[in-house]
C-alpha positions in Angstrom: -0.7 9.0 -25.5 -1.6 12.4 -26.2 -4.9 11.4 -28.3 -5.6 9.8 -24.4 -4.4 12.9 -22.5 -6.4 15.4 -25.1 -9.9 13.7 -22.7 -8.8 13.7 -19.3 -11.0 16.2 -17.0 -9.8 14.9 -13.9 -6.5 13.8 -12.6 -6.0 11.3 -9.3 -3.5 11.4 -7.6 -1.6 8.6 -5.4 0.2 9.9 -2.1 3.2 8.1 -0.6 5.7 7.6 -3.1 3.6 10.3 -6.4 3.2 13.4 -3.9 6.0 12.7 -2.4 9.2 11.0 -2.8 7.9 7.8 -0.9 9.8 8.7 2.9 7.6 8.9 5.9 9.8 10.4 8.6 8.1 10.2 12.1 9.8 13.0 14.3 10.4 11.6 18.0 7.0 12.9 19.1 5.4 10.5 16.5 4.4 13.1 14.1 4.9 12.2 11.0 6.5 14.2 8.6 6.0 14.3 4.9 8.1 16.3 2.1 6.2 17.7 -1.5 7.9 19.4 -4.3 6.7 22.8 -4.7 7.1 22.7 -8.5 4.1 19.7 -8.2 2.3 22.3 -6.6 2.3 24.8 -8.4 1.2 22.3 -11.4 -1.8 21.5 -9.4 -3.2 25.1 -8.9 -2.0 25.6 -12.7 -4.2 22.5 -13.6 -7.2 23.9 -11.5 -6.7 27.4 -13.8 -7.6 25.3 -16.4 -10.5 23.3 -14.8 -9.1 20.4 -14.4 -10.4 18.5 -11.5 -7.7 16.6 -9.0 -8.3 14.1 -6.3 -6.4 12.5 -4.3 -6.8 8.4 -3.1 -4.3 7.4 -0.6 -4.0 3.9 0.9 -2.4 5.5 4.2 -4.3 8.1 6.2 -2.4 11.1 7.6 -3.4 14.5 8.5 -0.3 15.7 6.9 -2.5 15.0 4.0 -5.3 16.8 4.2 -3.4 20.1 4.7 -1.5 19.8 1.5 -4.8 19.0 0.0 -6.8 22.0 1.3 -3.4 24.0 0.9 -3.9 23.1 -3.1 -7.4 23.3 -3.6 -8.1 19.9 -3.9 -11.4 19.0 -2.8 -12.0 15.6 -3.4 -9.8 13.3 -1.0 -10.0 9.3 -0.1 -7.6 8.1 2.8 -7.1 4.8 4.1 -8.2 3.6 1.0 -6.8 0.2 0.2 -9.8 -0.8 -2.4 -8.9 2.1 -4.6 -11.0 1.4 -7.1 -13.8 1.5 -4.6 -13.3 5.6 -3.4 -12.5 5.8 -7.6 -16.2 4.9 -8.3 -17.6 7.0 -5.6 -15.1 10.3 -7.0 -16.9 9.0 -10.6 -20.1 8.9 -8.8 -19.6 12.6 -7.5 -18.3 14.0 -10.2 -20.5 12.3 -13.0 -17.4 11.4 -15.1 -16.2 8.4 -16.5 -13.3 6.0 -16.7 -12.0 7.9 -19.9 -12.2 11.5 -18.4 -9.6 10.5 -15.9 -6.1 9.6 -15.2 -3.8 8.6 -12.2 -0.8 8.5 -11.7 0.6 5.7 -8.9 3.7 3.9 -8.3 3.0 0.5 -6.3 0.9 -2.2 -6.5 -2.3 -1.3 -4.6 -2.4 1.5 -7.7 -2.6 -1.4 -10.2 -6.0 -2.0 -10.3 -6.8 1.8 -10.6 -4.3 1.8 -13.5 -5.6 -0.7 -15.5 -9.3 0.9 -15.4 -8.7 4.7 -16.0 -8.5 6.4 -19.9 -4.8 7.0 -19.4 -2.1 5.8 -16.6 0.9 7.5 -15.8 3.4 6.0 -13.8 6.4 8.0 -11.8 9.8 7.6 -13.1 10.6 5.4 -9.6 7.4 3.2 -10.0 8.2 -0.7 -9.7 8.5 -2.4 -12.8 5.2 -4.1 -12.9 3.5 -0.6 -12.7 5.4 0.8 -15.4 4.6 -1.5 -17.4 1.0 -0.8 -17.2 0.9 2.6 -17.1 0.1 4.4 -20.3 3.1 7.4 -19.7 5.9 7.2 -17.5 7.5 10.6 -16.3 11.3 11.1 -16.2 10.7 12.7 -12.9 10.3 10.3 -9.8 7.6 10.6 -7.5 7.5 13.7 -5.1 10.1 15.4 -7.3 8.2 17.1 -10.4 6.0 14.2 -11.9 3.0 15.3 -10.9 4.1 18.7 -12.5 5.4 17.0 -16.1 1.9 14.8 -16.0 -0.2 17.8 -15.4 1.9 20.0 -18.4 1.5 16.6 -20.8 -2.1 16.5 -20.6 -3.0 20.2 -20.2 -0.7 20.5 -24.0 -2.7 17.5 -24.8 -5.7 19.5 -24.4 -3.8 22.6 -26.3 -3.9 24.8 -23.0 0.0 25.0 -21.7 0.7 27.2 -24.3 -2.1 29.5 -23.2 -1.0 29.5 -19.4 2.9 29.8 -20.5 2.7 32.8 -22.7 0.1 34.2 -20.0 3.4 34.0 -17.5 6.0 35.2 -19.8 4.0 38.6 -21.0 3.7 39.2 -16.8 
């Protein structure tokens, strides 16, 4: 896993059910409502420290979305995707990367094709079965509650940077 993780330059992320715990909640105004772990967060703008690239491809499209996104400083966002491996080769396109210089982390089956092509899978701790089972990693924490956070530490320690960005937050 880690010989995997030790390559990745950019990390995609999956949105209902990774960035979050998988709950829509529409208020009775129809907006809809979504809830992210701060810890996640904070892994993301860690990660970018480090120059690691995240995107994110989402088969729903919600405006919700895009604020977290620009919130985090993640540039590179595909919506109302449900051919995610066809906004994956346009984010390869873009960036000039390739299938091993990326991971993703889902939890359903629209992720599965997306799983099976990228250098390393992870899968959330609440992932069905069937996506486990293909992922390369599976995190402890479930989706919108710290896995994003444990991926992003695995591969930056792959890479032999958490240490760096640890010790640069305990001598603070």
């Amino acid at each position: 896993m880690k010989k995997k993780a030790k390559k990745i330059k950019l990390l995609i992320l999956d949105v209902d059910g990774v960035l979050t715990d998988g709950r829509i909640i529409i208020d009775d105004r129809g907006r809809e409502l979504k809830i992210f772990d701060v810890k996640d967060g904070q892994g993301i703008v860690l990660a970018h420290k480090t120059g690691l690239i995240t995107a994110i491809i989402s088969g729903r499209k919600s405006q919700v979305v895009d604020i977290r996104a620009k919130e985090l400083g993640i540039k590179i966002v595909y919506q109302n995707s449900l051919n995610k491996i066809k906004s994956y080769e346009a984010i390869l396109m873009k960036t000039g990367l390739k299938d091993e210089d990326t991971a993703f982390i889902g939890d359903d089956i629209l992720d599965l094709p997306l799983m099976k092509r990228v250098g390393f899978s992870i899968a959330v701790a609440d992932a069905l079965p069937y996506i486990k089972d293909a992922a390369d990693m599976v995190t402890k924490s479930g989706g919108g509650r710290g896995a994003i956070r444990e991926a992003i530490e695995f591969i930056l320690d792959a890479k032999g940077l958490w240490g760096k960005i640890y010790r640069e937050y305990v001598r603070n």
